[in-house]
N, C-alpha and C positions, 0 to 999 in steps of 0.2 A: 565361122562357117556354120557353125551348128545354131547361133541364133537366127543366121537368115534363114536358115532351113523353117527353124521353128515359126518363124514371125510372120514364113511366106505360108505355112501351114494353119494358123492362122486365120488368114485373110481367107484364105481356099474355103476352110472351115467356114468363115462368118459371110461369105460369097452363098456357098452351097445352105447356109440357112435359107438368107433371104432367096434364093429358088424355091426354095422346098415351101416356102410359105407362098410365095406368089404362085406356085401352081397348086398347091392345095388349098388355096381361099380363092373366094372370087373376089372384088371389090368393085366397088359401087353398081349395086345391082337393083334396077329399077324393078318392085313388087310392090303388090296394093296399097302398102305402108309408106312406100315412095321410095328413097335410097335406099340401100342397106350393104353392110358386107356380111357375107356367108362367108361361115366356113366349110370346111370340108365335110358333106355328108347331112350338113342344114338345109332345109327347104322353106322357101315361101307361097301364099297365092302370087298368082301372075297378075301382072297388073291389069286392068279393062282396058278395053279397046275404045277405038273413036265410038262414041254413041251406043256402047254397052252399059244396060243399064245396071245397076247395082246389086239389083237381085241375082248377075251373072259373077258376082264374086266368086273365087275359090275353083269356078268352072274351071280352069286350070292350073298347074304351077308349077314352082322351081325347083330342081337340084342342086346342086353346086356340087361338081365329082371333076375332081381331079385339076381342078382351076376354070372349068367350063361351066356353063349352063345350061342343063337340060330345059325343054319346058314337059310335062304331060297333063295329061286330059283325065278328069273323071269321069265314069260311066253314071249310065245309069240317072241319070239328074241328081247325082252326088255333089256335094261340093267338099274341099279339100280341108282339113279342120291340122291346125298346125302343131296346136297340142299335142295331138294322140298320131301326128303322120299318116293319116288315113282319110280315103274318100268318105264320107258318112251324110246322114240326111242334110238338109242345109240347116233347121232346127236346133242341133246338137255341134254344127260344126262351127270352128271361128279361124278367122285368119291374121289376128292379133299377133304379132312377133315376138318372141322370145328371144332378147339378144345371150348371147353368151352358150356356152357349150352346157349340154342338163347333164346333171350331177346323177347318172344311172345307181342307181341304189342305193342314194344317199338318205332313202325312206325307209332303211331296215335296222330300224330299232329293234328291242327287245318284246314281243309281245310278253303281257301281262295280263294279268285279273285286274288290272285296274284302268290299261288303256283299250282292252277287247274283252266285251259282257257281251253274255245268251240274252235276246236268238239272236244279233244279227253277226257277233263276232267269235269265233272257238279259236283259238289258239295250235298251230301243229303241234302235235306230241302232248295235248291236254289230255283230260278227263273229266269223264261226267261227274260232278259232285254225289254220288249216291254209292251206300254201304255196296260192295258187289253181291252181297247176297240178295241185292233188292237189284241189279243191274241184269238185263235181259243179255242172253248171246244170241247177237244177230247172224244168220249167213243171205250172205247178198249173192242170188243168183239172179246171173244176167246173161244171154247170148248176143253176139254182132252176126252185123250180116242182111241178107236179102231175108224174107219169109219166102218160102216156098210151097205150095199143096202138100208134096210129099213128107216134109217134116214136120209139118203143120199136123198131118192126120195119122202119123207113125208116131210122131213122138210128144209133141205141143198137147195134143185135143187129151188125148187118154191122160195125163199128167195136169194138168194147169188147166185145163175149160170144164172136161167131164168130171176129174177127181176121180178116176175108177179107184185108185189107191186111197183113197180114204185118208189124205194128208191133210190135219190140220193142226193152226196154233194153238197155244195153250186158251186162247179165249173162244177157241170153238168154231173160228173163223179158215177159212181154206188157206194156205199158206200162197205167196207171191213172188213175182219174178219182172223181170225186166230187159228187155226186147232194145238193143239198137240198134233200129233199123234205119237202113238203104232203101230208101223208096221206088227206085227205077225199075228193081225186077222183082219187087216185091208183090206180090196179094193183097192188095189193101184191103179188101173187105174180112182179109183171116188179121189182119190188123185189127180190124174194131171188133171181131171177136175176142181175141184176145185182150182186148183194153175192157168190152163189157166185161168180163169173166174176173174180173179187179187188178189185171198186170199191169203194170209202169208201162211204157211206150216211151223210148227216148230217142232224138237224133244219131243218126250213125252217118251225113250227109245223104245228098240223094244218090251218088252215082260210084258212091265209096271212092270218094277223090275227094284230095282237101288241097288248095295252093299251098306255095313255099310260106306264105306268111309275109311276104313285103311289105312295104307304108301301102302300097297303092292296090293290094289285093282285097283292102277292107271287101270293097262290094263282091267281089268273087267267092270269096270267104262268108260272107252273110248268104248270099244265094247258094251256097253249098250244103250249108246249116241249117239255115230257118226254112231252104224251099221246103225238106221235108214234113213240113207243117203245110204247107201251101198244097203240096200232093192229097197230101192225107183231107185234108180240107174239102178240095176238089173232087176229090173221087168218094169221100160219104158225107159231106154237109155237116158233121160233126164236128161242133164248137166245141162243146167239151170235152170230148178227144182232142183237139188241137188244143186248147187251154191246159190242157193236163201234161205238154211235152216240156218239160223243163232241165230236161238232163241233156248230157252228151259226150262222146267218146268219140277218137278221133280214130280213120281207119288208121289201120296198123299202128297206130299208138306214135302218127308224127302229128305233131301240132304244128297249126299255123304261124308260130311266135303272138308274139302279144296283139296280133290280129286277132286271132282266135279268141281272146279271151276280150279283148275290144266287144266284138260280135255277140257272145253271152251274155255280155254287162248289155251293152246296149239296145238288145233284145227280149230280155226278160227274164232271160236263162236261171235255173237255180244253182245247177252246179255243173262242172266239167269232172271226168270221168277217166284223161289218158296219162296222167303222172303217174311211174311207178315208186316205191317205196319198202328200201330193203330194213326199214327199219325194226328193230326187234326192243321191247315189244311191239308189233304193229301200230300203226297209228289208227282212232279213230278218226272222220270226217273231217275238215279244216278248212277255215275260210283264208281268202287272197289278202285279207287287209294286211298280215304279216307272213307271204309265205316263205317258205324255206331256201337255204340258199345253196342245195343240189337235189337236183332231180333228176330222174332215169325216164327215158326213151325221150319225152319232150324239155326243152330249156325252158329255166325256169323263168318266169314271167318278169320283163324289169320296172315296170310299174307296178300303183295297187290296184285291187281291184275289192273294195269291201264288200259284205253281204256275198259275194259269189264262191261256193262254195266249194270244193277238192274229193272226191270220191277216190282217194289212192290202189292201186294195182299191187296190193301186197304179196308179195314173191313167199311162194312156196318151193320147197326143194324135193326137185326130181330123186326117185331112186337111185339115179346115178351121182346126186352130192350134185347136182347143178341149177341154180334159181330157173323161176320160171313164175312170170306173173299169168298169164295165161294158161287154165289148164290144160286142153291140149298143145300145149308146147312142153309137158313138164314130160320127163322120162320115167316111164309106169312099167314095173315087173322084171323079169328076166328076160324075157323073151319080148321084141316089142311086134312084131306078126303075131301071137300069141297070147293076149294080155288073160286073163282067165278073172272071173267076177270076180273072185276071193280077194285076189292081186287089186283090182280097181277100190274094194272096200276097203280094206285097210288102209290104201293112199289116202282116200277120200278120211276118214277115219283117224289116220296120225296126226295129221293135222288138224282136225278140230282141236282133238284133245291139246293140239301144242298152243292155238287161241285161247283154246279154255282157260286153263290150267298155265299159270297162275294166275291172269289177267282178264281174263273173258275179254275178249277185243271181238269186234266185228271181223267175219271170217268172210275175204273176198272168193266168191266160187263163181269167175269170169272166164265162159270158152265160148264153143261155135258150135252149132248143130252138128258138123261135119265131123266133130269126138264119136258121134254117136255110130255115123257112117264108118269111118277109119276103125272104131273099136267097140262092135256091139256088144259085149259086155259090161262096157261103163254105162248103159244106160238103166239094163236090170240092178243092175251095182248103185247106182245112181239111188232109184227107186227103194231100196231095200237099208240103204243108208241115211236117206231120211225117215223110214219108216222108222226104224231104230232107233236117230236121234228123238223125233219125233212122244215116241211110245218109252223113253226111258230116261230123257232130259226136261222137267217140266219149266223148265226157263229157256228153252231154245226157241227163237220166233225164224223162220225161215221170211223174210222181207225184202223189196226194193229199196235200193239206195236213197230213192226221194225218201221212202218214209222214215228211214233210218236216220234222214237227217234232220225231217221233223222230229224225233225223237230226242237226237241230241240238243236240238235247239231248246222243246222242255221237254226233259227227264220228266219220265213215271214212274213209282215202281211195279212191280209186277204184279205183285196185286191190284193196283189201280188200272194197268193196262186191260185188267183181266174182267175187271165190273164196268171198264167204259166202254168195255170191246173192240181196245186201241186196233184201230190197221185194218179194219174191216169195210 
């Protein structure tokens, strides 16, 4: 009795495989390439219609979900590129079939000094080859968000355009920052002040909205991105302002999945900006060709992506003992209706010194104008703490993340920084 049991157990079992495969593959599925069997979650081009001419390849294509066949449509005069699952130019895309399931991160070897060399490869968790007492300490200040007139001439002009405070680098050059901006409700013309007056200017999308990141959101995902070049473009004729945007940060720190970084590679991008990174010591800058295999707020990419670079979100810790990559998210003083300047300099303050000391790492100093509103004290606090770093650290460069990176790519030392008038 107990072997019928088991032999009819069995067959039930070896029954319920073949289901479970004939509903999650398709089989014989006519696509460009002609037959094919899909598995579950594979896509093809669709194949042309009567008297479609060739150039209409990829115009559509396939799914295979759940034993079915989807078909969809790309926008935009995209065509569907089967490599990377995404709509893209017809130039870059192809519709060559890949039989067999891809081996997702079967490309994560061990980065080295011998299969990733400067500029176009860093290592995560590297270092710059130079004595640290020849190594500069960067703080990368950056804001997200719209530009506004008001915070523009309350807090932007008097700081970063006019210099009332008298902040400069050790080379005698006015210190720099970097702006990601949301083009919709933004001031474009306090935009290209800002970029005259030497700031970075980076993507923040147009409408602080980014898609989920599907195969098929490429073009959504690139018009998200890159339109803010197209705004900026439009509204001052400025080529080299749009040539100069080569960063980016994702609102609220969700990325598109490996759309997103599709989009930056294939666009020009230098580097992206919304991985965070609780690693101690911090890390400097790091390129995609080997990147890490966890990452905070966004997932980590499962392709490579060489040359394009990682501007990490290093977590500082609130007064309260709680991370926070983001400054204004971190928890400041006793009282938080109350914060008092004192209270905001020392924050600002303990943690240089914990970048410093022992490692001089690049010190990320990433919030939102709206710190300034919520806690007018950090802004006098702000001011009074670079003046200090400034007036009593002769190796601290106050910089944008682009030039930071050009930095890493080739080391100076600071002296050399200092007679070529690096970052000016």
């Amino acid at each position: 009795m107990t072997c019928v049991a088991s032999g009819l157990f069995v067959v039930l079992a070896l029954a319920c495989s073949r289901t479970w495969a004939t509903i999650n593959h398709c089989e014989n599925v006519a696509t460009s390439e002609g037959l094919r069997a899909l598995y579950g979650g594979q896509t093809a081009c669709a194949p042309l219609r009567d008297g479609e001419p060739d150039s209409g390849k990829g115009v559509r294509f396939l799914v295979c979900e759940s034993g079915k066949v989807y078909t969809k449509t790309c926008e935009n005069q995209t065509r569907y590129d089967v490599t990377s699952g995404q709509c893209k130019e017809s130039n870059i895309s192809s519709c060559h079939l890949i039989d067999g399931r891809s081996k997702r991160g079967a490309w994560r070897s061990e980065c080295n000094q011998h299969n990733c060399k400067l500029p176009n490869c860093f290592c995560f968790g590297a270092t710059p080859k130079l004595q640290l007492s020849d190594t500069p300490m960067f703080i990368m200040l950056t804001f997200d968000d719209f530009l506004y007139n008001d915070v523009y001439c309350k807090f932007f002009r008097p700081l970063f355009v006019d210099n009332i405070y008298k902040l400069y680098n050790p080379n005698g050059c006015p210190v720099k920052m970097a702006l990601y901006v949301a083009t919709r409700h933004s001031n474009i013309s306090l935009i290209k002040d800002m970029f005259n007056a030497g700031h970075e200017i980076a993507s923040h999308t147009v409408s602080h909205k980014l898609p989920r990141g599907y195969r098929w959101d490429y073009p959504a995902v690139k018009s998200a991105i890159v339109g803010v070049k197209k705004n900026i473009l439009k509204a001052t004729g400025d080529h080299s302002l749009v040539n100069s945007i080569v960063g980016f940060r994702a609102p609220y720190l969700r990325c598109a999945r490996d759309v997103q970084f599709d989009v930056l590679r294939d666009s020009g991008f230098l580097y992206d900006s919304s991985i965070g990174s609780r690693e101690r010591p911090p890390t400097w800058p790091w390129t995609f060709d080997f990147p890490p295999k966890k990452c905070m707020y966004c997932r980590c990419p499962v392709r490579r992506y060489p040359g394009l670079w990682e501007v990490p979100l290093t977590t500082w810790i609130g007064d309260d003992g709680r991370p926070c990559s983001m400054l204004d998210a971190c928890s400041v003083g006793q009282n938080k209706s109350s914060i008092t300047e004192k209270e905001w300099f020392n924050f600002f303050h303990r943690h240089f010194t914990d970048y410093y000391y022992p490692h001089r790492r690049p010190l990320t100093f990433f919030t939102h104008d709206f710190l300034f509103y919520r806690n007018p004290n950090a802004y006098p606090a702000l001011v009074r703490w670079l003046e200090h770093l400034l007036h009593n650290y002769p190796d601290v460069w106050v910089m944008p993340p682009k030039w930071v990176i050009e930095w890493v790519k080739r080391p100076l030392t600071l002296a050399k920084m200092k007679t070529h008038r690096w970052g000016c």
